[in-house]
C-alpha positions as a printed NumPy array, in Angstrom:
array([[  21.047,   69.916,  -91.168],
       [  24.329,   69.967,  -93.41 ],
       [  24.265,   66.42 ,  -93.602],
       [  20.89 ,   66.728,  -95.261],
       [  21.638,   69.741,  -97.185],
       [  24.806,   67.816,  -99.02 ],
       [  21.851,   65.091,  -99.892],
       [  19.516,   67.475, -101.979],
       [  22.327,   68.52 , -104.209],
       [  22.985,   64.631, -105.205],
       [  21.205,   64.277, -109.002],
       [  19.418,   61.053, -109.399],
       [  19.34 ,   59.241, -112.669],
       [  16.465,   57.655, -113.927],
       [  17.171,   53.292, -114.137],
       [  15.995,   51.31 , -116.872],
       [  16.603,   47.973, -115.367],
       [  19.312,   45.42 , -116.914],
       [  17.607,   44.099, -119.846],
       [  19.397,   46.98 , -121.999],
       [  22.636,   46.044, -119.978],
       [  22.344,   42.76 , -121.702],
       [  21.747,   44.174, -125.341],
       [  24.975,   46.43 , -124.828],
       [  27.152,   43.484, -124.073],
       [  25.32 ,   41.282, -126.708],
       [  25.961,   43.743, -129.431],
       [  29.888,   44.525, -128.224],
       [  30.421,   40.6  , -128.421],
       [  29.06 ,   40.51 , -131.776],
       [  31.023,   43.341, -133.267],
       [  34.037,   41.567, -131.728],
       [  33.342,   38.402, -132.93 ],
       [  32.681,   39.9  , -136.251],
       [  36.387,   41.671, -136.387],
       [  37.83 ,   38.159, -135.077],
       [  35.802,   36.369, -138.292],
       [  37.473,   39.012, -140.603],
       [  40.613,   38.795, -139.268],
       [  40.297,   35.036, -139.437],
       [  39.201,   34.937, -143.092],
       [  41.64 ,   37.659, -144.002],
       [  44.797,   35.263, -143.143],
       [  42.907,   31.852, -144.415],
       [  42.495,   33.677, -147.685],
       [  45.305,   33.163, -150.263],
       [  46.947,   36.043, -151.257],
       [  46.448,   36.381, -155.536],
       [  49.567,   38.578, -157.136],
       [  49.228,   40.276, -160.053],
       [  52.096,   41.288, -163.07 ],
       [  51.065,   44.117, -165.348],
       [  52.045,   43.184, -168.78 ],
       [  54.473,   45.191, -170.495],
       [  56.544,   45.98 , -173.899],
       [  60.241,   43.644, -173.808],
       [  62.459,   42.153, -175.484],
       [  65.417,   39.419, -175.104],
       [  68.345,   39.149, -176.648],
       [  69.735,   35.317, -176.652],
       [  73.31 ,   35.519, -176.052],
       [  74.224,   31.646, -174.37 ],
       [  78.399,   31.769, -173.631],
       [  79.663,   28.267, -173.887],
       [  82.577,   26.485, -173.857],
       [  84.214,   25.299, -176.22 ],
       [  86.945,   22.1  , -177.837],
       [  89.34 ,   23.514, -180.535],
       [  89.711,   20.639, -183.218],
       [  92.843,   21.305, -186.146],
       [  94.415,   19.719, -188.842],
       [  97.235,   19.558, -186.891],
       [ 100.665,   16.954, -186.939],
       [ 103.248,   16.412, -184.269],
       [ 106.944,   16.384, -186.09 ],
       [ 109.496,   14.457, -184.225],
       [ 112.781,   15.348, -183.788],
       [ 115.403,   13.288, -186.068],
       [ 118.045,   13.259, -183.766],
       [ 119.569,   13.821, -180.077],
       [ 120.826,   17.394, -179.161],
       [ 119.606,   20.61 , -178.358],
       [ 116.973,   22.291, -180.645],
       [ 117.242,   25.697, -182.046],
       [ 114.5  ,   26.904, -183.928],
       [ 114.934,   29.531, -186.701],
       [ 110.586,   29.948, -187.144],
       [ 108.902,   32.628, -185.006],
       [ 105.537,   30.214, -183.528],
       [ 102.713,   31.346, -185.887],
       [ 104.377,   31.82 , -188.762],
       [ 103.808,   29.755, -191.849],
       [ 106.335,   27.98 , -193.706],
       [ 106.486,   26.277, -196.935],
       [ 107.879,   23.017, -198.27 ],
       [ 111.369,   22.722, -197.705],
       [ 111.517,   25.892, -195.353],
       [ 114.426,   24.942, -192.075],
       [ 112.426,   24.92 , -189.196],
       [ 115.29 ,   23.852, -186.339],
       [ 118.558,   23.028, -186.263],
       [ 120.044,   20.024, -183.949],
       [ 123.394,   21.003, -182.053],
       [ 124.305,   17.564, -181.009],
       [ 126.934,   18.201, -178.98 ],
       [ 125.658,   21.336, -177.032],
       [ 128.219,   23.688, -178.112],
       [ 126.156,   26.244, -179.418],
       [ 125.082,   27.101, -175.941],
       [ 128.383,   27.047, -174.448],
       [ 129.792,   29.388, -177.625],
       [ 126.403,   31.928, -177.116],
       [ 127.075,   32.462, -173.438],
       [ 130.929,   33.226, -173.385],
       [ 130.514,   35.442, -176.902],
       [ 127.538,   37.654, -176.099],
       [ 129.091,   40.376, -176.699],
       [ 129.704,   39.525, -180.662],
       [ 125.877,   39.101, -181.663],
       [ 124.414,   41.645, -183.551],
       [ 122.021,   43.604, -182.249],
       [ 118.253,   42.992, -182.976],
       [ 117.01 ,   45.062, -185.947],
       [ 114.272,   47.97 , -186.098],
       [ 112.226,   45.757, -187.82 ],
       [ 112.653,   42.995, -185.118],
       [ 111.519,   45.705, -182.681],
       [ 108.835,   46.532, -184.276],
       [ 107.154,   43.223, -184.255],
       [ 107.99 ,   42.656, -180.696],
       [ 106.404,   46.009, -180.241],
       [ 102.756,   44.979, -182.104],
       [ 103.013,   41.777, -179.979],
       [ 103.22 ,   43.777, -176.625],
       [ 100.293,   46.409, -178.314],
       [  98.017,   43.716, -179.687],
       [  97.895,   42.02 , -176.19 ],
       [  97.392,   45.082, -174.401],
       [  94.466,   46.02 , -176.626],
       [  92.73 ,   42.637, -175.691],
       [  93.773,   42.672, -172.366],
       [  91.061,   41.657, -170.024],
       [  90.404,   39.357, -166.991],
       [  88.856,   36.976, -169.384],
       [  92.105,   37.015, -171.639],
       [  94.763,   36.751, -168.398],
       [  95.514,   33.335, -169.108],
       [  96.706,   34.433, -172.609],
       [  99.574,   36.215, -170.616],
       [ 100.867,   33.085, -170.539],
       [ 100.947,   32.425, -174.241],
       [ 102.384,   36.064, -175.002],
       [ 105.707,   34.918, -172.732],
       [ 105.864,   32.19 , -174.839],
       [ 105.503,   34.193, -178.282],
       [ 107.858,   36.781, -177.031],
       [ 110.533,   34.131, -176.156],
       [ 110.141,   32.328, -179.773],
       [ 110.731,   35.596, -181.037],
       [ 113.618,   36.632, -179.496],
       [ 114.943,   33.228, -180.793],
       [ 114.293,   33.471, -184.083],
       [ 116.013,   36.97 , -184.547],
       [ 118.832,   35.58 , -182.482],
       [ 119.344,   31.971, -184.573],
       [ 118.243,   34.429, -187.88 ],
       [ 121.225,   36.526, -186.734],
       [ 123.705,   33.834, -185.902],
       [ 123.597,   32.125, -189.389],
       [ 123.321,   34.941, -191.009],
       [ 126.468,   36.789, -189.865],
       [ 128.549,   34.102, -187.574],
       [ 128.272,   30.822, -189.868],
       [ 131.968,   30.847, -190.652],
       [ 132.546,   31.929, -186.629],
       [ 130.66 ,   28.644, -185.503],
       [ 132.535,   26.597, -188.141],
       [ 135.997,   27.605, -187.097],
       [ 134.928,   26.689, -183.647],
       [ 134.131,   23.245, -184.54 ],
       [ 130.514,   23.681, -184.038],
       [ 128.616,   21.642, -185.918],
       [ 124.345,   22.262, -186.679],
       [ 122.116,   20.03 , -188.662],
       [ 119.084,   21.918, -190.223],
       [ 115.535,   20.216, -190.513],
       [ 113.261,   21.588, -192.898],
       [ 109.188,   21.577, -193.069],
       [ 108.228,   18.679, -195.269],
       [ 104.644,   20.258, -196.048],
       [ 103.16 ,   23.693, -195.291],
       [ 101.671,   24.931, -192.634],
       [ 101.58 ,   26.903, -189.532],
       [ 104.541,   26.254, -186.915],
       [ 103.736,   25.96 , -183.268],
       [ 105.692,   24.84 , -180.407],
       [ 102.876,   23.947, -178.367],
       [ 101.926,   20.453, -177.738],
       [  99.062,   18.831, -175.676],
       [  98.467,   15.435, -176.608],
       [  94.807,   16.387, -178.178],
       [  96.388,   16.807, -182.075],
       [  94.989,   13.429, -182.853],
       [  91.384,   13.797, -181.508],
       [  88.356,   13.715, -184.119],
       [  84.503,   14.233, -184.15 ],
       [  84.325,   10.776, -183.765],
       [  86.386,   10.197, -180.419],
       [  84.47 ,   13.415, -178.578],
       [  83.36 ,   12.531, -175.137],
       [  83.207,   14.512, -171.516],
       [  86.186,   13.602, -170.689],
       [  88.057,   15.553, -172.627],
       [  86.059,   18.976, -171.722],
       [  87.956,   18.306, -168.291],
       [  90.284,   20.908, -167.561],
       [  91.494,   19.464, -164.233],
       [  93.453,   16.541, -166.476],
       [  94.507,   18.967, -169.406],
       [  97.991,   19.532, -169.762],
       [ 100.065,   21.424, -172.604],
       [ 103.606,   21.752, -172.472],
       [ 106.036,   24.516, -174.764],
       [ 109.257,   23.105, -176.645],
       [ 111.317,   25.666, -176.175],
       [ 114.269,   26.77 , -177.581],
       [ 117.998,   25.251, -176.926],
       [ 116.435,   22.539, -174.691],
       [ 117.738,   19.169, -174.828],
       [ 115.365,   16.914, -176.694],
       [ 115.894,   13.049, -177.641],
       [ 115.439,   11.586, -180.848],
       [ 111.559,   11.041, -181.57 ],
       [ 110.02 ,   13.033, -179.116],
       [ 108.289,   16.119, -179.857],
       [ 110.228,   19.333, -181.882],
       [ 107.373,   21.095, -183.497],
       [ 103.756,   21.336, -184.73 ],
       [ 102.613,   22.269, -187.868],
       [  99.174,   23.528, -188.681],
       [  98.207,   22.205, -192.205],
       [  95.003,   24.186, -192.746],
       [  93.108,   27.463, -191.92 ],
       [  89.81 ,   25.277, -191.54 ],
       [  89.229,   24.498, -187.325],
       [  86.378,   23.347, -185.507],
       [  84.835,   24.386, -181.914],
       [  82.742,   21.513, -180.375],
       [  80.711,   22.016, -177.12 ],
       [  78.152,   20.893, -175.102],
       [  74.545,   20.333, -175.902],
       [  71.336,   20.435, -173.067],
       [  68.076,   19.618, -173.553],
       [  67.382,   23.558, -174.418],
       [  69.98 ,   23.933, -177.028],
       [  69.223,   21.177, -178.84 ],
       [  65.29 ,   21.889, -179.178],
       [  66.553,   25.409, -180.256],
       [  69.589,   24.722, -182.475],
       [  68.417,   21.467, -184.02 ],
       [  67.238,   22.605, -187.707],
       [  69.932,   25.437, -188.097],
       [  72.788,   25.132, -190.472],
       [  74.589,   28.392, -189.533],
       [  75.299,   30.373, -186.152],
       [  76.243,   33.733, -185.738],
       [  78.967,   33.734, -182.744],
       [  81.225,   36.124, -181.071],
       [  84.467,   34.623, -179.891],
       [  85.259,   36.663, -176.682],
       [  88.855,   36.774, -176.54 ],
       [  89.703,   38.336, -180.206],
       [  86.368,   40.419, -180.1  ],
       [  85.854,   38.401, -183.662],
       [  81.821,   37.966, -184.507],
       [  81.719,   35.773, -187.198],
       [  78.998,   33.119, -189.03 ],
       [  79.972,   29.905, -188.668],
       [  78.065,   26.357, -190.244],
       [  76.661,   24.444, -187.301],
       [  75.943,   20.942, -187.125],
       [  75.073,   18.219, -184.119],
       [  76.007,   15.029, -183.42 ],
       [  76.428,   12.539, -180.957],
       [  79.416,   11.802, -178.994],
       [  81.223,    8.439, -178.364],
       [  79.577,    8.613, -175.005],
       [  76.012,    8.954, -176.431],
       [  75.994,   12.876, -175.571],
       [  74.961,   15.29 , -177.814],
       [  77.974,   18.206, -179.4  ],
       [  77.559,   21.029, -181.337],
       [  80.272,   21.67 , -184.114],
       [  81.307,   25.271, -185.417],
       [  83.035,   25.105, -188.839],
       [  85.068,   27.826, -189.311],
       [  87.645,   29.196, -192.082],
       [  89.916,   31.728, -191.081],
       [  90.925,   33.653, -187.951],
       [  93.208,   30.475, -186.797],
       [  96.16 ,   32.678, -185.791],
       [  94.3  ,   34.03 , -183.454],
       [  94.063,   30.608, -181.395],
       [  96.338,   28.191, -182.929],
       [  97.769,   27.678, -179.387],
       [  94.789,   27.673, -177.566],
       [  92.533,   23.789, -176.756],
       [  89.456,   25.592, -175.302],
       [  87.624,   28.868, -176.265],
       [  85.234,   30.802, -175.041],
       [  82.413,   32.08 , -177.09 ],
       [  78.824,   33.249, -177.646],
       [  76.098,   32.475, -179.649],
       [  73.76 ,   35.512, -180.816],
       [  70.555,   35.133, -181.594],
       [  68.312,   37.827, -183.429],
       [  66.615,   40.824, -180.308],
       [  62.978,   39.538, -180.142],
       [  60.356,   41.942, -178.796],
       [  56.873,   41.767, -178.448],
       [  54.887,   41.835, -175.015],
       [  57.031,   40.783, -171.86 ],
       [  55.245,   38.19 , -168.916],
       [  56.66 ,   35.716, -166.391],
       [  56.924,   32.191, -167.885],
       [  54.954,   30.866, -164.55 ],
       [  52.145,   33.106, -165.807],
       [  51.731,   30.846, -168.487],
       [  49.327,   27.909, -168.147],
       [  47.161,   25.693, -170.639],
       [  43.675,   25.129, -171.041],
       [  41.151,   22.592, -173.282],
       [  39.752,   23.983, -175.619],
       [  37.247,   21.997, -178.447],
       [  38.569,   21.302, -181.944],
       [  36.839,   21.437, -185.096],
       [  38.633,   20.837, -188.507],
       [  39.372,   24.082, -190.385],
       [  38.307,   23.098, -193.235],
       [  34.273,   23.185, -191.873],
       [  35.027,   26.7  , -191.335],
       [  32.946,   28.954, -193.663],
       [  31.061,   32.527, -193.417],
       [  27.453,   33.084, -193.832],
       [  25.374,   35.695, -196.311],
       [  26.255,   38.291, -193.339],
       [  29.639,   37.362, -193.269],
       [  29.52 ,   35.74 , -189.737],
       [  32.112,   33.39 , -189.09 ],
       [  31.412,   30.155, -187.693],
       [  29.915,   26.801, -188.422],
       [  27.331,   24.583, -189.571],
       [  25.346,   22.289, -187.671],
       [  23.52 ,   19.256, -188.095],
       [  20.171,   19.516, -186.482],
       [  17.539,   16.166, -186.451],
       [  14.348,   16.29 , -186.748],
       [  11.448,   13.679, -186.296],
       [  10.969,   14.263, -190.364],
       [  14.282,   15.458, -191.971],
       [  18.048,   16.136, -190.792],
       [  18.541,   20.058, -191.514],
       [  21.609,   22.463, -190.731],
       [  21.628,   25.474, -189.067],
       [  24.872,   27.838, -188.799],
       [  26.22 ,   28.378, -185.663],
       [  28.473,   31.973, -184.762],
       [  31.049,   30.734, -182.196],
       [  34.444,   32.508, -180.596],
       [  37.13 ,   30.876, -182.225],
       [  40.33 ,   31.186, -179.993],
       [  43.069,   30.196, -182.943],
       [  43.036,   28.906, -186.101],
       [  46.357,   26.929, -186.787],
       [  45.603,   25.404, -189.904],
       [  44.474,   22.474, -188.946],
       [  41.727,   23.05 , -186.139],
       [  39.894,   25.793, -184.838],
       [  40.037,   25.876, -181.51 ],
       [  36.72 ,   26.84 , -179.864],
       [  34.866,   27.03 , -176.057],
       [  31.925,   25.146, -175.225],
       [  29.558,   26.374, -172.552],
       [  26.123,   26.579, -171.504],
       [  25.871,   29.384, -173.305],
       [  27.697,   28.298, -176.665],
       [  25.879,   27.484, -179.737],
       [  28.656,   24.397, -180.485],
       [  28.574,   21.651, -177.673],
       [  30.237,   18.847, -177.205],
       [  28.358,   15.828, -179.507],
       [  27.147,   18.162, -182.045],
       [  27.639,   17.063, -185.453],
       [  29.852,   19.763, -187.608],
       [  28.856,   19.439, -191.603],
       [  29.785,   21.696, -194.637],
       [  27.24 ,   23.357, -196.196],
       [  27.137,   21.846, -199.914],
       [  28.257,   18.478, -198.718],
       [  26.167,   16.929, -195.758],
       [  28.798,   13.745, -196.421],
       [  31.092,   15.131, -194.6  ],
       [  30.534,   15.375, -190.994],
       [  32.457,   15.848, -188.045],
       [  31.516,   15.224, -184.035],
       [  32.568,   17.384, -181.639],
       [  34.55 ,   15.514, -179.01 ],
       [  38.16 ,   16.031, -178.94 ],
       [  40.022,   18.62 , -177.584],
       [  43.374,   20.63 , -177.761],
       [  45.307,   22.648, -175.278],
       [  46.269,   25.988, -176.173],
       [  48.619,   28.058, -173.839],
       [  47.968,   31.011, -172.148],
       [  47.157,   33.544, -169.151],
       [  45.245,   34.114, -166.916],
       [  43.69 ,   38.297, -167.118],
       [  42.25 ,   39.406, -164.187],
       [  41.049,   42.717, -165.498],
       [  37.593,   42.26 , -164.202],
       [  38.171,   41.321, -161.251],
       [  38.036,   37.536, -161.992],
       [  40.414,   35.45 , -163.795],
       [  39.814,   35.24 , -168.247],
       [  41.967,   32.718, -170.07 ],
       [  43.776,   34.865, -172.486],
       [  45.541,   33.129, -175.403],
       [  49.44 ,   33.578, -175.996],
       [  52.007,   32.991, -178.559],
       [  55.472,   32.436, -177.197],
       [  58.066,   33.924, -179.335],
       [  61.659,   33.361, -177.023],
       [  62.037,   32.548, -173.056],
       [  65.3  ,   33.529, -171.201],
       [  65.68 ,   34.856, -167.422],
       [  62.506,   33.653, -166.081],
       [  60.533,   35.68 , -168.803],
       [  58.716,   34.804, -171.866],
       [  58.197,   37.326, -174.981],
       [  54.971,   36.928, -176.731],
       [  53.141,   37.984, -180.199],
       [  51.35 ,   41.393, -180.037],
       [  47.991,   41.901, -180.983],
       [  47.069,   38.431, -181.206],
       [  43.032,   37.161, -181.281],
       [  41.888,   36.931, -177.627],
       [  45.264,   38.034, -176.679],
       [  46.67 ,   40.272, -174.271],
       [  47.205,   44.18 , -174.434],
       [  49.603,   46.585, -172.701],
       [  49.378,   47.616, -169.667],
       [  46.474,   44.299, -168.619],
       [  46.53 ,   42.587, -165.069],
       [  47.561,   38.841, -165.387],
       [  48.005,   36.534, -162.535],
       [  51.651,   36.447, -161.661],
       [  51.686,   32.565, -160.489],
       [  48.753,   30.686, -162.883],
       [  49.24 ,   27.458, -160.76 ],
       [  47.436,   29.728, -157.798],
       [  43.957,   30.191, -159.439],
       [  41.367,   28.719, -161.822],
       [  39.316,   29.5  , -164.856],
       [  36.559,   31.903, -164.056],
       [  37.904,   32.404, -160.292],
       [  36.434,   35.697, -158.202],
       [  39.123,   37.278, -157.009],
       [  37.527,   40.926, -155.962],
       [  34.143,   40.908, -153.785]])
């Protein structure tokens, strides 16, 4: 009886046989399948990025290096000995000025060293110059100028020995001619600006620039310093015999399709701080390269010992509307002579066209979107759905003579807007690239606005592509 009793509390559900078994598994496999076809199309499908065009502007500041070219001579010394100069490097002199003196024998040396004591002390005002040198440096000071540490030892030490040879003939002539000492004076047969540099470019001219001199790793300069021994005819001095210097550099393809028809640049030579107009000009190299060549007038003694100089060319800010430059892309577009370009009694813009009949030829005008207008053509976009197709004969209105066919065709750069949700050639103007960017023209005719959707790669999409569903 319990047995029996546990049976009539068991619930029996009514079956509906497995046909609806079948159409639950049919209708899970297809909603699978249907997430494994999205997921499948979702990956196949290329991925469209978009840039949202905004207000810029670039500033073209290029740094280059540069060749220093002078009117610059090598004298040679006259005669064996040690040389002791009496001219602070950087100063100028004037015809007849003594430069060095030649102390044949050595003496002077030997006399200096074992009568220290006896020179006169240097003077305030020799102090004070030594001081600006030291002040002047530190205000430039920079780890673009270190190298010019260098040249500051060197200015220093000609200082110190022209106060000290200024000093010794000034106040010890008749103690160095009691001891037998004997100095022979050279003087500076032309003026100019003394330096005691020497690197072996003095002689080089527009005409005998090539890359091999831009080479750093074979420069060399070397310093003539004072009280060394120097033979007859090798180097004792430079002079300087004008303030007008040249800076040639290197040209790419860029800089000459953007400096090509200037006369003038405005540049900023780094190390001084200096900005400064200088005439521009280009020419070609004896090794078929193309140079650029800064005229300037003034500010020498600010590098008459340097060979290279850095510096940077400034070009005026440009602003406008700011996209990638692999936005940009070019389409055909139809061209019609701008001179056929005339208004009708409503003052529509457009075009007229010749239309033949089986009796007469006639003209009709035709309204049409005209992308640009550079003068020359109109450039305009023929579609099903244009009143101007290609073959159609373009005539002016008071003179059927002249005639034009519509056949040839003109790129015109541009975008690609995808502010619909499909992708709208919109027309550009390129006003200055730099950085990967390109500034363009504002409110230009079937132009872009702030703020639109442009494709951010144009070589990823078409004309007229869906890119929203």
């Amino acid at each position: 009886m319990a047995k029996k009793d546990k049976e009539d509390n068991i619930i029996r559900l009514p079956q509906f046989g497995g046909f609806f078994n079948v159409v639950k598994i049919l209708a899970l496999v297809a909603v699978f399948g249907y997430i494994l076809f999205a997921v499948y199309s979702f990956t196949q499908k290329d991925v469209v990025n978009f840039y949202e065009v905004e207000e810029g502007s670039i500033v073209r500041e290029n740094t280059y290096e540069g060749l220093i070219l002078r009117d610059e001579t090598v004298i040679s010394s006259e005669a064996d000995g040690y040389l002791n100069y009496y001219i602070q490097s950087g100063k100028k002199v004037a015809v007849g000025t003594p430069v060095y003196s030649v102390d044949e024998s050595g003496s002077l040396n030997e006399y200096l060293r074992t009568h220290a004591d006896e020179l006169q002390s240097f003077s305030d005002a020799d102090i004070s110059s030594i001081h600006k040198s030291l002040s002047d440096y530190t205000k430039q000071s920079s780890d673009v100028t270190f190298s010019k540490l260098y040249s500051l030892s060197d200015k220093l030490s000609a200082m110190v020995s022209e106060y000290k040879n200024i000093s010794i003939l000034s106040s010890m002539s008749d103690e160095l001619r009691n001891a037998g000492i004997s100095l022979s004076d050279h003087y500076a047969n032309q003026t100019g600006l003394v330096s005691y540099v020497v690197d072996g470019y003095e002689d080089i001219t527009l005409e005998g620039i090539d890359e091999s001199l831009f080479d750093k790793s074979s420069y060399q300069r070397s310093m003539i310093n004072n009280g060394e021994l120097t033979a007859s005819g090798e180097p004792a001095y430079k002079l300087i015999t004008s303030d007008n210097w040249q800076i040639v550099f290197r040209l790419n393809d860029s800089d000459i399709a953007y400096y090509s028809d200037r006369s003038s640049l405005r540049i900023d030579l780094i190390d001084s701080g200096i900005t400064t107009n200088a005439a521009f000009e280009t020419i070609i190299g004896e090794d078929g390269n193309s140079y650029g060549v800064l005229s300037l007038s003034g500010y020498l003694n600010y590098y008459y010992e340097d060979r290279f100089i850095d510096f940077e060319i400034i070009e005026s800010n440009v602003s406008g509307l700011k996209i990638p430059e692999r936005s940009i892309t070019e389409k055909d577009f139809y061209v019609i002579p701008s001179e056929f370009l005339t208004e009708d009694e409503r003052g529509n813009v457009g075009f007229y066209k010749e239309v033949v009949t089986e009796s007469s030829n006639a003209s009709i005008f035709a309204i049409t979107d005209i992308y640009n207008n550079d003068g020359e053509y109109c450039y305009i976009e023929c579609t099903d759905t244009s009143e101007i197709k290609p073959g159609d004969v373009i005539v002016l209105r008071d003179d059927t003579e002249s005639r034009y066919t519509v056949a040839q065709t003109k790129p015109l750069s541009g975008v690609y807007n995808i502010n619909k949700g499909y992708t709208v050639f919109k027309r550009i103007e390129p006003l200055e690239t730099a950085n990967g960017y390109c500034i363009i023209a504002k409110n230009t005719s079937y132009g872009l606005s702030v703020y639109d959707h442009i494709v951010l790669d144009a070589s990823t999409v078409g004309d007229g592509q869906v890119l929203y569903r």
